[in-house]
C-alpha positions as a printed NumPy array, in Angstrom:
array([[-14.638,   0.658,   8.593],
       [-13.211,  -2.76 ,   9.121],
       [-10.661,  -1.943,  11.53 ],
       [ -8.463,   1.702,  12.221],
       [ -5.204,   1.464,  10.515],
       [ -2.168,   1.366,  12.292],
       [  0.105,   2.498,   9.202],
       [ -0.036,   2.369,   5.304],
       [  1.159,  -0.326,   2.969],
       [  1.372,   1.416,  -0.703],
       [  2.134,  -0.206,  -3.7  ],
       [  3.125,   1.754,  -6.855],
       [  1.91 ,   0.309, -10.132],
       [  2.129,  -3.272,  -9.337],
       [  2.189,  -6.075, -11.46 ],
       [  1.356,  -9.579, -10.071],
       [ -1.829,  -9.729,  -8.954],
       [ -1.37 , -12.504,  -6.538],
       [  1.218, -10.844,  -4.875],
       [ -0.893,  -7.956,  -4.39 ],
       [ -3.661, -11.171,  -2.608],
       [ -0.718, -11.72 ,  -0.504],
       [ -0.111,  -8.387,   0.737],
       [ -3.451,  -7.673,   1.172],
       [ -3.371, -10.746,   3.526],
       [ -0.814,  -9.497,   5.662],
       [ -2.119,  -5.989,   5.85 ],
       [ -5.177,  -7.352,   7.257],
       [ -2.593,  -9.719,   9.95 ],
       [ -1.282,  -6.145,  10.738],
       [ -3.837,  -3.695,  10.452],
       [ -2.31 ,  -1.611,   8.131],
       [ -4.645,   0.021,   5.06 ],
       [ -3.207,  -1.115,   1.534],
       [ -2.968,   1.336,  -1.333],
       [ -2.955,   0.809,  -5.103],
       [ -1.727,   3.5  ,  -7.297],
       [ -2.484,   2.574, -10.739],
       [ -1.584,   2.038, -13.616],
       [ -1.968,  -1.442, -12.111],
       [ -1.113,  -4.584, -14.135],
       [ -4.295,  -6.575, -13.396],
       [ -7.866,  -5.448, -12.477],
       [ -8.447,  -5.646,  -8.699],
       [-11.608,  -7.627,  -8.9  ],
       [ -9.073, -10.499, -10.849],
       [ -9.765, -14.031,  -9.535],
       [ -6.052, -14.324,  -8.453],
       [ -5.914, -11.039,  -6.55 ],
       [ -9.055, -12.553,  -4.381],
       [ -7.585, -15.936,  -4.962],
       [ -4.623, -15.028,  -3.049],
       [ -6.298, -13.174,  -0.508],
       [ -8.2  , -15.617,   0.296],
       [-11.58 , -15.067,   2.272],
       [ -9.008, -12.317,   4.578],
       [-10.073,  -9.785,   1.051],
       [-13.551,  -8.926,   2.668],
       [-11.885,  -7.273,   5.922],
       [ -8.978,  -5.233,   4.25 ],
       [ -9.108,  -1.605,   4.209],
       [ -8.051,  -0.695,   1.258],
       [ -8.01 ,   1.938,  -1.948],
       [ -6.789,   2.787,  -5.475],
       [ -5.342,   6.251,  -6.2  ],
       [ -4.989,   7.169,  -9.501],
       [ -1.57 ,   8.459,  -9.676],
       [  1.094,   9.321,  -7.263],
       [  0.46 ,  12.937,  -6.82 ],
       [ -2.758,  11.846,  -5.55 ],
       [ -1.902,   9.42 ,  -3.55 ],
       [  0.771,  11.817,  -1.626],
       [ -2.53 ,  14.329,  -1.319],
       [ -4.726,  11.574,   0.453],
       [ -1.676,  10.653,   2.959],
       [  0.032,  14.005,   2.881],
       [ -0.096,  13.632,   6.859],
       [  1.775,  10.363,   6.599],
       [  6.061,  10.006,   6.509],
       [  6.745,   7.847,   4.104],
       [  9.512,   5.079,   3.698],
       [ 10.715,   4.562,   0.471],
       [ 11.952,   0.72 ,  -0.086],
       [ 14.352,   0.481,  -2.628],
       [ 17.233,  -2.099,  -3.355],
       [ 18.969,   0.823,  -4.611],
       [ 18.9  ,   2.396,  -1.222],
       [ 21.874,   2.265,   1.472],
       [ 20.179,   3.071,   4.744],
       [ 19.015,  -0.551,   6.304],
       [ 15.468,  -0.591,   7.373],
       [ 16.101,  -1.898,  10.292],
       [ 17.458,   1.508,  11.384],
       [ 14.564,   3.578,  10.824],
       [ 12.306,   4.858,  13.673],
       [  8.75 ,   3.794,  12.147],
       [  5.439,   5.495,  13.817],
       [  1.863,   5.112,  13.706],
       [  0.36 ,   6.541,  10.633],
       [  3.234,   5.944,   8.479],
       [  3.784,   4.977,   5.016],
       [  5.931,   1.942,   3.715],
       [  5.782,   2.15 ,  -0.267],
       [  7.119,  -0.428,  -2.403],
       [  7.478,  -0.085,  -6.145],
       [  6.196,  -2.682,  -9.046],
       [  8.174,  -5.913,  -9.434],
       [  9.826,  -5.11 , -12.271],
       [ 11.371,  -2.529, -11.708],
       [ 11.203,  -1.079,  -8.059],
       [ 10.357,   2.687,  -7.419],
       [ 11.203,   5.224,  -9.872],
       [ 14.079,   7.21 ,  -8.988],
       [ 11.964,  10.466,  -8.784],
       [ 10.222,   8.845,  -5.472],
       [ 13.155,   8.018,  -4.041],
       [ 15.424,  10.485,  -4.93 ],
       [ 12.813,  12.903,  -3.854],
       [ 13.531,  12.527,  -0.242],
       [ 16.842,  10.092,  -0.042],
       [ 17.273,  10.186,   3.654],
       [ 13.487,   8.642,   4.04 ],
       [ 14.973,   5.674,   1.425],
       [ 15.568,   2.29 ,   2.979],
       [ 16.92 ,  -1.034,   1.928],
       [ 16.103,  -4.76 ,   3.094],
       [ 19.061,  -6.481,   3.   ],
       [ 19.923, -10.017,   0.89 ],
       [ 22.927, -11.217,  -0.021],
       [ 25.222, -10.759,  -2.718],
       [ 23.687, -13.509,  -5.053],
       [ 19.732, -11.827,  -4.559],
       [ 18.9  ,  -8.404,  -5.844],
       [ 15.709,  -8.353,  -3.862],
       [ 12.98 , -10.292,  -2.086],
       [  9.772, -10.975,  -3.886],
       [  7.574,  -8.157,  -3.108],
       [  5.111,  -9.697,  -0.916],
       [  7.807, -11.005,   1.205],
       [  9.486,  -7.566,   1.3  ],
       [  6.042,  -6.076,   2.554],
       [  6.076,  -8.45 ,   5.285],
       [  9.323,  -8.399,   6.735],
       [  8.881,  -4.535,   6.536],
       [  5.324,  -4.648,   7.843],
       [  6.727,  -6.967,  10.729],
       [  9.077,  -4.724,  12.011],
       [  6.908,  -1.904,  11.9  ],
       [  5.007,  -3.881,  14.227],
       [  8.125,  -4.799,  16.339],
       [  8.328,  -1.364,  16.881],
       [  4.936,  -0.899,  17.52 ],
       [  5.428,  -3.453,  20.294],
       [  4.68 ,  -1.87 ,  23.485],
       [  1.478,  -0.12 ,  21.79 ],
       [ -0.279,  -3.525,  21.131],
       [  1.966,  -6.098,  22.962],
       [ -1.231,  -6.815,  25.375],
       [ -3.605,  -8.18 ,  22.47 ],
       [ -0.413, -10.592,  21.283],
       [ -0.267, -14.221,  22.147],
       [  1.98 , -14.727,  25.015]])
């Protein structure tokens, strides 16, 4: 194992491969495992998926689950966060804790209301302003990821530059 994960970064049938690089980047930054659950729209050994990762690829913990349902077996201990511009509940406000999951749907199209509407209180929105409908997904996993971490803070302040 590369490192223990602090929390789970899943991504539901995404699209782009290089921003799936880029989030495996910052999972690595945060020590958070990244999941795939396919059907994915590129094949994860695709030059721009490594491209984008750069040489960070090699330490990520990470794993592709064939569909949802068993995905939500291998993490059935985890709470999961839905992220969803259709939510109203600002993320901001949740209470996030180790072993978590923050899932994020395709590009395209987001999560499919069945996820979210599944457990609506455990739905949560980034907010933009009235000209955006969302943030790129790679920079939605980070400013999610980040205040995981925030939250996190007193856990790992001590290994943070000062």
């Amino acid at each position: 194992m590369k490192y223990e994960p602090k929390f789970h970064i899943v991504l539901h049938q995404p699209e782009i491969p290089q921003n799936t690089g880029a989030i495996g980047r910052t999972c690595v930054a945060l020590q958070a495992k990244l999941w795939l659950v396919r059907p994915l729209g590129f094949r994860v050994d695709d030059r721009a998926v490594r491209r984008a990762g750069l040489d960070y690829w090699q330490h990520l913990e990470w794993e592709v689950a064939d569909c949802w349902e068993i995905l939500q077996m291998r993490l059935s201990q985890s709470r999961n966060w839905y992220f969803s511009r259709f939510a109203t509940k600002d993320f901001r406000s949740a209470s996030f804790g180790r072993g978590d999951a923050l899932v994020f749907g395709c590009e395209s199209a987001g999560l499919p209301a069945s996820i979210t509407q599944a457990e609506p209180e455990q739905s949560l929105r980034i907010p933009t302003s009235e000209q955006l409908r969302s943030l790129n997904l790679s920079a939605a996993v980070a400013v999610a990821g980040y205040e995981f971490q925030r939250q996190l803070a007193p856990e790992t302040k001590s290994r943070l530059p000062q």
